[in-house]
C-alpha positions as CSV (number, residue, x, y, z in Angstrom):
1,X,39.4,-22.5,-23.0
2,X,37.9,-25.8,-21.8
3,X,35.6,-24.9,-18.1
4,X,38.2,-27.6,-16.4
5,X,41.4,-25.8,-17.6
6,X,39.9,-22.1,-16.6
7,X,39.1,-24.1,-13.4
8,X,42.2,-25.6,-13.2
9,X,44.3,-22.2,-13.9
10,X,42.3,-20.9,-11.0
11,X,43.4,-23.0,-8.7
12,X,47.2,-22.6,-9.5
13,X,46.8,-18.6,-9.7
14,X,44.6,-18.9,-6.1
15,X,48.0,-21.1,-4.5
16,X,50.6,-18.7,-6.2
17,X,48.8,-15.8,-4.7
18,X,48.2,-17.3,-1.2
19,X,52.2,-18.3,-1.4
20,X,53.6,-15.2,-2.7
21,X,50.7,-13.1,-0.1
22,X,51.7,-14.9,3.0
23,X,55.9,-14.4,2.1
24,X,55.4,-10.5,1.2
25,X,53.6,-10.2,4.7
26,X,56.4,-11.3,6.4
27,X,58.5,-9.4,4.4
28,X,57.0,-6.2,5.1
29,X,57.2,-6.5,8.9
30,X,60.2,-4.7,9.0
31,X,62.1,-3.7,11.8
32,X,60.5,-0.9,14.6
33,X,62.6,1.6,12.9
34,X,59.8,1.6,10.1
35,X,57.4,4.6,10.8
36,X,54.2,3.1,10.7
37,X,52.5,5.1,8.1
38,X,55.0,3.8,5.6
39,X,54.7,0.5,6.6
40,X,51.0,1.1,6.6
41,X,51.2,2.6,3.2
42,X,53.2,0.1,1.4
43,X,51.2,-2.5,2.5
44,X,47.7,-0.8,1.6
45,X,48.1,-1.9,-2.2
46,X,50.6,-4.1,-1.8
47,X,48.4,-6.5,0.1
48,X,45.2,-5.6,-1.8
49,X,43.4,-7.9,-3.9
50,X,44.8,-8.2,-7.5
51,X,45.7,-10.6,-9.8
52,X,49.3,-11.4,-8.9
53,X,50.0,-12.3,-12.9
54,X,53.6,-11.0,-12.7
55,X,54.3,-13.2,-9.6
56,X,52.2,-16.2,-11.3
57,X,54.0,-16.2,-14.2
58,X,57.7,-16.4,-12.3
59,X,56.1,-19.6,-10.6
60,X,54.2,-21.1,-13.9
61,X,57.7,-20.4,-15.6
62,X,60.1,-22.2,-12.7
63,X,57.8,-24.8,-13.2
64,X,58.0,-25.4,-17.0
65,X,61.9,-25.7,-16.6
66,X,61.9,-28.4,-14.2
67,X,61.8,-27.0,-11.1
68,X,61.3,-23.9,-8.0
69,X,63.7,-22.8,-6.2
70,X,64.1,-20.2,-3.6
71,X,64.7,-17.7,-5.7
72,X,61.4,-18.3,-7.4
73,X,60.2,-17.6,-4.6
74,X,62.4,-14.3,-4.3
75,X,62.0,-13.2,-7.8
76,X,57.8,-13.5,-7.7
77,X,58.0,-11.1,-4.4
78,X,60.9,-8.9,-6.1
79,X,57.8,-8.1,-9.5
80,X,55.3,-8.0,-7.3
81,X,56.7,-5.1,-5.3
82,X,58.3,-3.2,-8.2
83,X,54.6,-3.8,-10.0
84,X,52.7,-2.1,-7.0
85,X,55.4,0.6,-6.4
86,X,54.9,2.0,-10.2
87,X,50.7,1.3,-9.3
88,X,51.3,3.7,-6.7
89,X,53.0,6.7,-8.6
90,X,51.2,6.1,-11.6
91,X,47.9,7.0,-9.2
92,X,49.6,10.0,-8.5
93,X,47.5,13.4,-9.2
94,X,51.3,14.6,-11.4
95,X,50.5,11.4,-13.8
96,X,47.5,9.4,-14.1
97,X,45.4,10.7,-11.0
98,X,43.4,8.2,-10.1
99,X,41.6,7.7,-7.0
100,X,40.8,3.9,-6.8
101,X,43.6,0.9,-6.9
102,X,42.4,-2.9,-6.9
103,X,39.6,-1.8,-4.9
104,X,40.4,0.3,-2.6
105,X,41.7,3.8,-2.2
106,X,44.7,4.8,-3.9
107,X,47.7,5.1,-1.8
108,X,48.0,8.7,-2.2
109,X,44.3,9.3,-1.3
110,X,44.0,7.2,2.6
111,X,48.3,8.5,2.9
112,X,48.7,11.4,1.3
113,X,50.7,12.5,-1.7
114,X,54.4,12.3,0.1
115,X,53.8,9.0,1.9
116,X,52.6,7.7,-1.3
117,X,55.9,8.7,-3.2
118,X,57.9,7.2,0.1
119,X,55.9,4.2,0.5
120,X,56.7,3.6,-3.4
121,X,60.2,4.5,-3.3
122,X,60.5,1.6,-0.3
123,X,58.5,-1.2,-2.2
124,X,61.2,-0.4,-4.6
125,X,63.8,-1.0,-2.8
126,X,62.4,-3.6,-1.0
127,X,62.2,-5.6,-4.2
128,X,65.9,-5.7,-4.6
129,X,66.7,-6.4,-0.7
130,X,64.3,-9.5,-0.8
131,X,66.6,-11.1,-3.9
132,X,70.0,-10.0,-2.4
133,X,68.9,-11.5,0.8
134,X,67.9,-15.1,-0.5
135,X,69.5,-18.0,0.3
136,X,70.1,-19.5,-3.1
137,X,73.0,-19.5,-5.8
138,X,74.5,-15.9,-6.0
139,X,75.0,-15.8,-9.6
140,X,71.1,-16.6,-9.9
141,X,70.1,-13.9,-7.6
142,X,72.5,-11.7,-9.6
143,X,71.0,-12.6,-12.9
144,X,67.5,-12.0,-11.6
145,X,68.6,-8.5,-9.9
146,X,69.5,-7.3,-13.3
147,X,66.6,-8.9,-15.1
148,X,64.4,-6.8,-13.3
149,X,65.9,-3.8,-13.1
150,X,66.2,-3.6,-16.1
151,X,63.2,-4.0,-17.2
152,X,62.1,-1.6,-14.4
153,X,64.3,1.0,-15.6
154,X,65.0,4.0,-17.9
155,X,64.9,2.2,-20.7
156,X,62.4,0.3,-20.0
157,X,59.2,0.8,-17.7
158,X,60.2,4.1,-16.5
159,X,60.8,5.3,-20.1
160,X,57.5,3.9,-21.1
161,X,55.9,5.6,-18.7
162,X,57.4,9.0,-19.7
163,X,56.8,8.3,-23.6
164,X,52.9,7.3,-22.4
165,X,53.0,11.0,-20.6
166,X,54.5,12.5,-23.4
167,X,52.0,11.0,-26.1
168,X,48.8,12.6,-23.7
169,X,45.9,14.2,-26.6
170,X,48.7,13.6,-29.6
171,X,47.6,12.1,-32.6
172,X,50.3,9.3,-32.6
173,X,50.1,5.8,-34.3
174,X,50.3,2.0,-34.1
175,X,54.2,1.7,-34.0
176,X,54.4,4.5,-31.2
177,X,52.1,2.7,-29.4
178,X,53.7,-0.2,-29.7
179,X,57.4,0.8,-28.6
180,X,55.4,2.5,-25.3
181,X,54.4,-0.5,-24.2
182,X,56.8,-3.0,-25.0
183,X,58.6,-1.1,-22.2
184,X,56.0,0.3,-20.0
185,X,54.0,-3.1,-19.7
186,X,55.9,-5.7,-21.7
187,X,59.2,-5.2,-20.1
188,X,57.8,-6.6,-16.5
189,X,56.3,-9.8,-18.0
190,X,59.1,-10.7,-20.0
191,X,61.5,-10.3,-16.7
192,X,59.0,-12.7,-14.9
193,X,59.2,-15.5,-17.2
194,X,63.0,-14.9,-17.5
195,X,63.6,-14.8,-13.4
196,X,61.6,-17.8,-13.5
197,X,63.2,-19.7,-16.0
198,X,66.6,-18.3,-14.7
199,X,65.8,-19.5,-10.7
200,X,64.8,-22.8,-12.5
201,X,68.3,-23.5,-14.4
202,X,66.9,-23.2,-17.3
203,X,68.5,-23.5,-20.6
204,X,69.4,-20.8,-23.5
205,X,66.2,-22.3,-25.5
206,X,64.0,-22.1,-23.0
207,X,64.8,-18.5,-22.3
208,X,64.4,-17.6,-25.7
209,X,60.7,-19.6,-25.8
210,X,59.5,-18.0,-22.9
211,X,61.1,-14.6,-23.5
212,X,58.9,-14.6,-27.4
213,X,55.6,-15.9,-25.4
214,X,56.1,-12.8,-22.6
215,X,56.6,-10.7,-25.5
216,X,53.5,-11.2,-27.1
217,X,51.2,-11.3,-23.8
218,X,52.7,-8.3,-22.6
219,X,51.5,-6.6,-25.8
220,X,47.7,-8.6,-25.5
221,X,47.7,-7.8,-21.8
222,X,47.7,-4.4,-22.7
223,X,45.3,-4.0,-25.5
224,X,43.1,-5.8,-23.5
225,X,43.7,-3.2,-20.7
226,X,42.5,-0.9,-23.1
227,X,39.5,-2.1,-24.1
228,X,38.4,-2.5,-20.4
229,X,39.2,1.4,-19.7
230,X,36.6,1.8,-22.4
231,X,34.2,-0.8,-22.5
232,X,34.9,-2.4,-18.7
233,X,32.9,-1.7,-15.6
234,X,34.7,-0.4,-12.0
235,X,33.4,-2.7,-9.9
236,X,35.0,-5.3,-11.7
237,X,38.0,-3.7,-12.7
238,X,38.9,-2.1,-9.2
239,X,39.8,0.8,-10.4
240,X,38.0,4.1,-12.3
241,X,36.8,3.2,-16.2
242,X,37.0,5.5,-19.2
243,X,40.9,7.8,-17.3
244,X,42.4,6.7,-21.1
245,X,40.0,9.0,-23.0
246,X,39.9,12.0,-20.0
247,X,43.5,12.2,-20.3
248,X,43.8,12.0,-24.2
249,X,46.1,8.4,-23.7
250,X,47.2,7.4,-26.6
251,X,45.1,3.2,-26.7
252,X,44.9,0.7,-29.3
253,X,41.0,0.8,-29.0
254,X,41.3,5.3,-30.2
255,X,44.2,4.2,-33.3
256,X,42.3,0.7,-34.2
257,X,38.6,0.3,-32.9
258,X,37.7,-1.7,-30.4
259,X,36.6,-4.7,-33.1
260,X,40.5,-4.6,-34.6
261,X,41.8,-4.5,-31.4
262,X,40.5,-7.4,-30.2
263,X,41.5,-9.2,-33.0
264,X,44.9,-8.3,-32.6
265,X,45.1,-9.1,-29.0
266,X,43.7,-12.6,-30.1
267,X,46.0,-12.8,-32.7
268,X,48.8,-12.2,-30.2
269,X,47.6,-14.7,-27.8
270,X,47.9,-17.2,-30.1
271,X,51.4,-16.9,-31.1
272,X,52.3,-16.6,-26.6
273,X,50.7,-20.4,-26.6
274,X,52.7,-21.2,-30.2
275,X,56.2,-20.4,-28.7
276,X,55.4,-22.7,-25.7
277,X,55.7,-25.7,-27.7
278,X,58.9,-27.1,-27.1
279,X,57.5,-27.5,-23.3
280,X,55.1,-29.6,-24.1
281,X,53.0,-30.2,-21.5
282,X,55.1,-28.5,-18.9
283,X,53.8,-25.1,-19.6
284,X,49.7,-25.5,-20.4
285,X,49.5,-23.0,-16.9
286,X,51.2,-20.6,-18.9
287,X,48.7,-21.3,-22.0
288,X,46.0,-20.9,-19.9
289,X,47.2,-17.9,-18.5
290,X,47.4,-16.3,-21.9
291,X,44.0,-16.9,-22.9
292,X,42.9,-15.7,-19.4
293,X,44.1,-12.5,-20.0
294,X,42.7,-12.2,-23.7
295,X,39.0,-13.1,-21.8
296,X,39.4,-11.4,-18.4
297,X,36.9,-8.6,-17.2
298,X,39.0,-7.1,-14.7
């Protein structure tokens, strides 16, 4: 990537996250019936530094198909929440047990285990309350409501999740891998792209194009995730380094290698920027957000 487009991808991921940040403040006020502590607790990660992809790539994708909406708005806020509720139980001591989220203590550890399972159970929820209550087309916001529950549940990130769980010190292979986490990670960036294009009217090719890119950086995202659990430092990443091989989790880098993994996720990032072609121009964000995430440190 040329230093101008990483700079340039910067500066769009910097105003997505200031945009989506300031709306999922006010939408997290909530009324005085809120205990505090949840309140508290669901915005602790919620409002902690990360990355914002998911919410990004709604906004890059609205933008490729002509247009942002309100319910781009809506749908980035809906991922973002239903991302950081399933941060927050995966942190939890009965799955991953981690102590540290995007820098700061996991939810669990400053809340306690059952405010932690509350305060995700609400950003779930949430999530679905921010699209039903958006002042755009209905049939959009119904489209988008079952874009990402779908992709957040059983069959997809939820039954990733238990497959990953179920897969712990097994001996497993490629393929296995694979089907975990086209649900378990892939699933979410797929329905950002598609609530994106979807808020933006977008047409049946366009879908398609952006569904084949999400699919491929979904997969990259997470073999790049990978390698970072075993090669990546804390400090950067925000969270603990080297969980994947203490709880025997079935990674690309333990199948492959990390050299062949890293060719793979390469190879994969290349096809995501291939299937943007019939954009043009109008989606180089979302190319430059796909080799972002093949060179990213954290």
């Amino acid at each position: 990537m040329l230093a101008g487009n990483r700079s340039e991808l910067t500066e769009i991921l910097e105003q997505a996250s200031t945009l989506v940040e300031a709306r999922l403040v006010e939408l997290t006020k909530f009324s005085q019936d809120c205990p505090d502590e949840l309140r508290n607790a669901m915005r602790h990660i919620l409002l902690a530094s990360g990355k914002r992809l998911r919410p990004a790539m709604v906004l890059m994708a609205a933008d490729a198909c002509g247009q942002r909406t309100n319910a781009s708005l809506a749908a980035a806020c809906a991922i973002e929440m239903v991302h950081t509720y399933s941060l927050v139980h995966d942190d939890l001591p009965a799955m991953d047990d981690d102590e540290l989220r995007r820098g700061v203590a996991a939810c669990h550890i400053k809340f306690g285990e059952a405010t932690a399972i509350l305060a995700g159970d609400a950003l779930l929820t949430c999530a679905f309350e921010t699209l039903s209550n958006c002042n755009d087309d209905p049939d959009v916001l119904i489209q988008c409501v079952s874009q990402l529950s779908h992709a957040a549940g059983a069959s997809n990130m939820v039954g990733g999740q238990i497959d990953d769980l179920a897969a712990e010190f097994s001996v497993g292979d490629v393929e296995q891998l694979k089907r975990i986490h086209r649900r378990k990670t892939g699933a979410m960036f797929r329905a950002a792209v598609k609530m994106g294009a979807i808020s933006a009217r977008a047409t049946d090719q366009q879908v398609e194009a952006l569904d084949q890119y999400a699919c491929a950086l979904g997969l990259a995202f997470q073999i790049v995730d990978d390698l970072l659990d075993l090669q990546g430092d804390t400090n950067q990443l925000g969270k603990q380094v080297g969980k994947d091989a203490e709880h025997g989790k079935l990674t690309y880098p333990a199948l492959l290698g990390a050299e062949e993994s890293s060719r793979l996720a390469g190879e994969l990032i290349e096809q995501a920027v291939d299937s943007l072609r019939i954009f043009e121009g109008e989606a180089e964000p979302l190319a430059q957000l796909a080799q972002f995430v093949v060179d990213r440190h954290n």
